[in-house]
Structure formats: structure tokens, C-alpha cells
N, C-alpha and C positions, 0 to 999 in steps of 0.2 A: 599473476600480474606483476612488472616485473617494475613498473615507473609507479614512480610514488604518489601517492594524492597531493593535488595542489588545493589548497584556500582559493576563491575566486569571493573578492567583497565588494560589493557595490556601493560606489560612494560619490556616484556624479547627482545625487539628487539635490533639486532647490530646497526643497524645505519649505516652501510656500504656508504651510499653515502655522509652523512652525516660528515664523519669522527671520529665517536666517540660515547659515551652514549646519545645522544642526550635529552633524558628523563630524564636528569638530568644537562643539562645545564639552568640557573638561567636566567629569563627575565625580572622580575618584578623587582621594583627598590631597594626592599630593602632582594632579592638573591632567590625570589619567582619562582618555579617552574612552568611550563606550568600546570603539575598536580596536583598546590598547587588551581590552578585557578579551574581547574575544580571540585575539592573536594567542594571550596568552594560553586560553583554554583552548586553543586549536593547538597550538607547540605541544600540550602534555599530553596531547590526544596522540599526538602522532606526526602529524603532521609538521612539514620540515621547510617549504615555500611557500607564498602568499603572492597572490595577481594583487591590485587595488586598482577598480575601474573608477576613472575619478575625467572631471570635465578639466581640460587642459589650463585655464585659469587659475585654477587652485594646486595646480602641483608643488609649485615654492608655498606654502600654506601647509600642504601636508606634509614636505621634506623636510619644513623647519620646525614642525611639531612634533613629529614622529623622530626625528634626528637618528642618532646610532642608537638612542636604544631600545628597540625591537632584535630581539635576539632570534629572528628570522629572516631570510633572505625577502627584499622586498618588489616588485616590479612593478612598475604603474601602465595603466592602458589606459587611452582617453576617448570616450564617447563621444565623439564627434556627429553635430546633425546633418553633415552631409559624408557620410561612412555608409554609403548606398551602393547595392549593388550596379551594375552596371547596366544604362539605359533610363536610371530614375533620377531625380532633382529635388530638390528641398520644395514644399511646395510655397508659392509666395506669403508672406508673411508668418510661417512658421520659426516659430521660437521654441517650443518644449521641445524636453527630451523624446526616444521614440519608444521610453520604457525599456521596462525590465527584460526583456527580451532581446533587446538592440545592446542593452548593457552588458551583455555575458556576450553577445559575440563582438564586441569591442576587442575583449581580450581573446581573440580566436588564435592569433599569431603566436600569444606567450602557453598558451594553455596543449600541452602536449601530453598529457596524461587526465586519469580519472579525477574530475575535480567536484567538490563542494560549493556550493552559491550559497553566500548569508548579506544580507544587509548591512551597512558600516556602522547603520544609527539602530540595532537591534541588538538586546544582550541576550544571549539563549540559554546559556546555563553552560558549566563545562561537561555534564553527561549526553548533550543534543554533541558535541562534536566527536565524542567517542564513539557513539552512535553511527555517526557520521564515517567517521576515518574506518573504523571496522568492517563497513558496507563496502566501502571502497576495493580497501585489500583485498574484499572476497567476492568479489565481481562473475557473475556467470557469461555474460554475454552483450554485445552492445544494447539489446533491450529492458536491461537488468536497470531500474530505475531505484530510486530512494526519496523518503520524506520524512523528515523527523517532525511528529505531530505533538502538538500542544490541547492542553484540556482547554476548553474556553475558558475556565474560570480564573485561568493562571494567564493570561493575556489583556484584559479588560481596563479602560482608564477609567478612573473618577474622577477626573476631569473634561468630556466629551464624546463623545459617539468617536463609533470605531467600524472600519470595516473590516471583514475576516472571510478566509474564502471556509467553509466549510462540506466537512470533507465526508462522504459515504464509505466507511471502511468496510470489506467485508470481514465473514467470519476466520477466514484465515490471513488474515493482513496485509491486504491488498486492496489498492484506492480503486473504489468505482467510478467515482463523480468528485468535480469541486464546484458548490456551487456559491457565487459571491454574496457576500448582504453586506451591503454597503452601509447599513446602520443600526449598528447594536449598541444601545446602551446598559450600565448596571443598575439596578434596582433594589428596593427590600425584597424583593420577589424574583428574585433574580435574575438573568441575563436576558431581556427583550431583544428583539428586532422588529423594523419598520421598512416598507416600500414607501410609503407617502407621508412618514413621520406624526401620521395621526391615529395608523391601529397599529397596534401592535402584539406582537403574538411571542410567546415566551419559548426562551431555545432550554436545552439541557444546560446544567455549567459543564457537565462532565463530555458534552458534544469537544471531538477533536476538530483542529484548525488548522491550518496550513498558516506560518507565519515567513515563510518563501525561504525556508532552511532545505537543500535540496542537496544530493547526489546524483552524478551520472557520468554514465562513460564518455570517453573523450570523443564518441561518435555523435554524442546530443550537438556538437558543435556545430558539425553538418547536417542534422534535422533542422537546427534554427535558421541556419542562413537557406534550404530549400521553402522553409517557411516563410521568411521573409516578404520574398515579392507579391505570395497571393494578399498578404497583410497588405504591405504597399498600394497593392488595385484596389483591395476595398477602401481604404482610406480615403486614396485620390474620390471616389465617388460618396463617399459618407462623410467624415471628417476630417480635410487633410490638414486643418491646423492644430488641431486634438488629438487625435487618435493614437492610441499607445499600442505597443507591441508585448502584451505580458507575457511574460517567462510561463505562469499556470496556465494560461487559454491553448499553447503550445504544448504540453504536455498533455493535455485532456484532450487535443487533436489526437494525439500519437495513442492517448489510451484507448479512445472510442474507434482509433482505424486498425488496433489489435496490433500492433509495432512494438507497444514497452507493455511489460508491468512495473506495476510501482508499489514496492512494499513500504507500508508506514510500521514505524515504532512511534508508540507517545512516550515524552519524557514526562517527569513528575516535577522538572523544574519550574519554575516560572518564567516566564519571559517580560521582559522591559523593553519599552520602546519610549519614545517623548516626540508624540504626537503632536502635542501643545506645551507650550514654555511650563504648565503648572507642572506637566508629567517630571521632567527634570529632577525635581524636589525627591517625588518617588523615588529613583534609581539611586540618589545619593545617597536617602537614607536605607535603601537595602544592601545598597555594596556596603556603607558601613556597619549595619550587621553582619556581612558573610564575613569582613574584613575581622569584625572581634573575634568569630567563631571559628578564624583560621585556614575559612578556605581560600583568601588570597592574603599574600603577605602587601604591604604598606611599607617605603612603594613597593608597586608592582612587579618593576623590571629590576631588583637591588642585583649588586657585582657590576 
């Protein structure tokens, strides 16, 4: 494979629960971005370019945060709600985005090699993107899929329920099934989940999770946009002012019609997200541990 892997970060999300742009609140000690972390631990991974799908409004916001120093090439693609294939409309009164699925092919025009999807407001560790870049390089075939997995117990907030798509590995490393629980909380007893928030039944911590860290060849492009329209129909008939396009519900299309496999590796790192304003608190205080113990220098981008 002769193009190099691209970075592809999603970063057009509202934040709604969040209360705000979250992908651009500062955690590192000297005003460092969650996805200032991850650029950097994608750079030492290998990787040499970065997409950022980001909502057109916010682009002078991230220009002027990000400024010159990201020591990576940078490109922006913007999520647009009406980036519709041809023959469809926004439906009346739609405002959300059309998800994570519409977000990756936002950047379809910049993304011309094997690329990586991670979240803007998600820290994954820098071994998830070595993981990552490696798969890439050694690509068999457009069906040749990737998923860098997380232990549940390394994903979890103590401040709110969580959803996690959880994932059926088999014995040789390859995803059967993702299936979603939309509400896991922690406990003394460890990690529950709930359908109706009144029974609940206890998962593994050690059960692996999908936190939407993904690889795939530059041909996933064109699966997603052939996806697209049948999503669009049902929409129109179920929910045209809700209904999302996820990145995972697409792939587990393509696994169940025998199109990809998808090899998972779990890492042993933890992953961070700030789901809610208390989660925040969390990541500050683990970047400044990793920060004493030397695995990022303070600041980030020094030279």
C-alpha cells in the first residue's frame, strides 16, 4: 500500500449533554485540547495527515485554537445537513446532525487513502493509534476492516450512565456482532446495564467495547455513500427529524452480508471521554499523571 494513512476526526458534534462545544474545551495544563492529544499520539504512530470533520460555523474557532501548532498537515471538511445524495431534501424541520456515518463521508473528497476514524472529544491512549497506523500499512484487501477495542472497565464514567456498543469477539479476532446498551452504569458490583433503567443485569468489566476507533480502506468510502439512501428511506418513514446514520450500524451491515471482516485488537489503555461537564475533572487529572510519568512532555507541541 503505497498512500499513507490519513487521521479522519470527527468533530461537528453539539455536545448536547455536555452543555457546549466540548471538542474544544482545553484539559491539558498549558490550554491543550483533548484532540491536541490525540494528533500528537497519531504523529508518533505514524501517521503524517489529519481530515477534521467539523460543522462550518466553528471553523475560525478551531483555526484559532489549533493556530500553527499542530506539527501535522491539517484539512477541514464540513458536515453539512443538506450533503444529500441526489433526489433527497432535508426533511422539514430537521436540525441534527445525520451522525457518524454522514460525518466520515463529509470528508469523502479529502480522504484518498486508507484512513482511521476517532472522535475529537475522545482520548484513546497512544498504543490504540499504533494499533491503528500498523493495520493500515498492512492492509489485505478492500474488505480488510479494523477496530481497536477497549475492556469496559477502562471506558466507564462516575459521573452518569454511558452507552457502549458491545462487541462479540470471536476466538481468533474477529467481530461477530455489535450490539448497543444504551445504559451502563458503575457500581460496587461492577459494571451493570439497563433497558428500562429498573432491572438491571451485570456485564463483565473485562467484556470489550467498540469506542468508534476504527480502520478501513479507502473503499469504506463507497460502501457508506451506497448506504446512505436505503438509511435516507427509512428515515423519511420512521424518524426524519431524529434519525442518525451510525458509522457501527454500517459496518455490521457489511459484516452480516459477508463484504468485510473486522479484526479487533483490545488495548490495555484507558480511554477518556467527558460525557458530562464532571467527566472533564477526570481527564485533567490523568493527563497530569501521564504528564509526570513522562509520557507527554508539557507543553505538548514544544519547538
Amino acid at each position: 500500500m503505497t498512500s499513507k494513512p490519513i487521521l479522519l476526526i470527527m468533530a461537528a458534534g453539539m455536545g448536547s449533554r455536555y452543555g457546549g462545544l466540548k471538542q474544544m474545551d482545553p484539559v491539558g495544563p498549558d490550554g491543550e485540547l483533548i484532540l491536541d492529544y490525540s494528533l500528537f499520539d497519531a504523529l508518533r504512530a505514524g501517521f503524517e495527515r489529519a481530515v477534521v470533520v467539523i460543522k462550518r460555523e466553528n471553523e475560525q474557532d478551531f483555526r484559532s485554537v489549533l493556530g500553527n501548532r499542530i506539527k501535522m498537515p491539517l484539512q477541514f471538511a464540513y458536515q453539512d445537513l443538506d450533503d444529500l445524495p441526489a433526489g433527497y431534501a432535508v426533511p422539514t424541520g430537521r436540525q441534527k446532525p445525520w451522525g457518524t456515518g454522514h460525518a466520515v463521508l463529509a470528508a469523502r473528497q479529502l480522504i484518498d487513502a486508507p484512513f482511521c476514524v476517532i472522535n475529537a472529544d475522545d482520548f484513546y491512549g497512544a498504543e490504540a493509534f499504533r494499533l491503528a497506523y500498523d493495520h493500515l500499512t498492512n492492509l489485505r484487501d478492500d474488505g480488510d476492516y479494523f477496530m481497536v477495542g477497549y475492556r469496559l472497565r477502562n471506558t466507564l464514567s462516575t459521573t452518569g450512565s454511558v452507552a457502549r456498543g458491545v462487541c462479540d469477539v470471536a476466538a481468533d479476532g474477529t467481530l461477530r456482532d455489535i450490539c448497543e446498551r444504551t445504559h451502563i452504569i458503575t457500581s460496587v458490583d461492577g459494571p451493570l446495564m439497563s433497558q428500562d433503567m429498573v432491572t438491571y443485569t451485570r456485564l463483565d468489566s473485562e467484556t470489550i467495547v467498540s469506542m468508534n476507533m476504527w480502520a478501513f480502506p479507502r473503499a469504506m468510502m463507497d460502501r457508506l455513500w451506497e448506504a446512505f439512501p436505503p438509511f435516507l428511506d427509512r428515515a423519511a418513514k420512521e424518524n426524519p427529524p431524529k434519525a442518525e446514520f451510525f458509522l457501527p450500524f454500517v459496518v455490521d451491515e457489511l459484516l452480516r452480508s459477508g463484504r468485510v471482516k473486522v479484526k479487533v485488537t483490545a488495548t490495555q489503555d484507558r480511554w477518556y471521554g467527558v460525557t458530562y461537564q464532571d467527566d472533564r475533572k477526570q481527564i485533567v487529572e490523568a493527563l497530569g499523571q501521564m504528564i509526570g510519568k513522562g509520557l507527554y512532555p508539557a507543553p505538548l507541541w514544544q519547538g
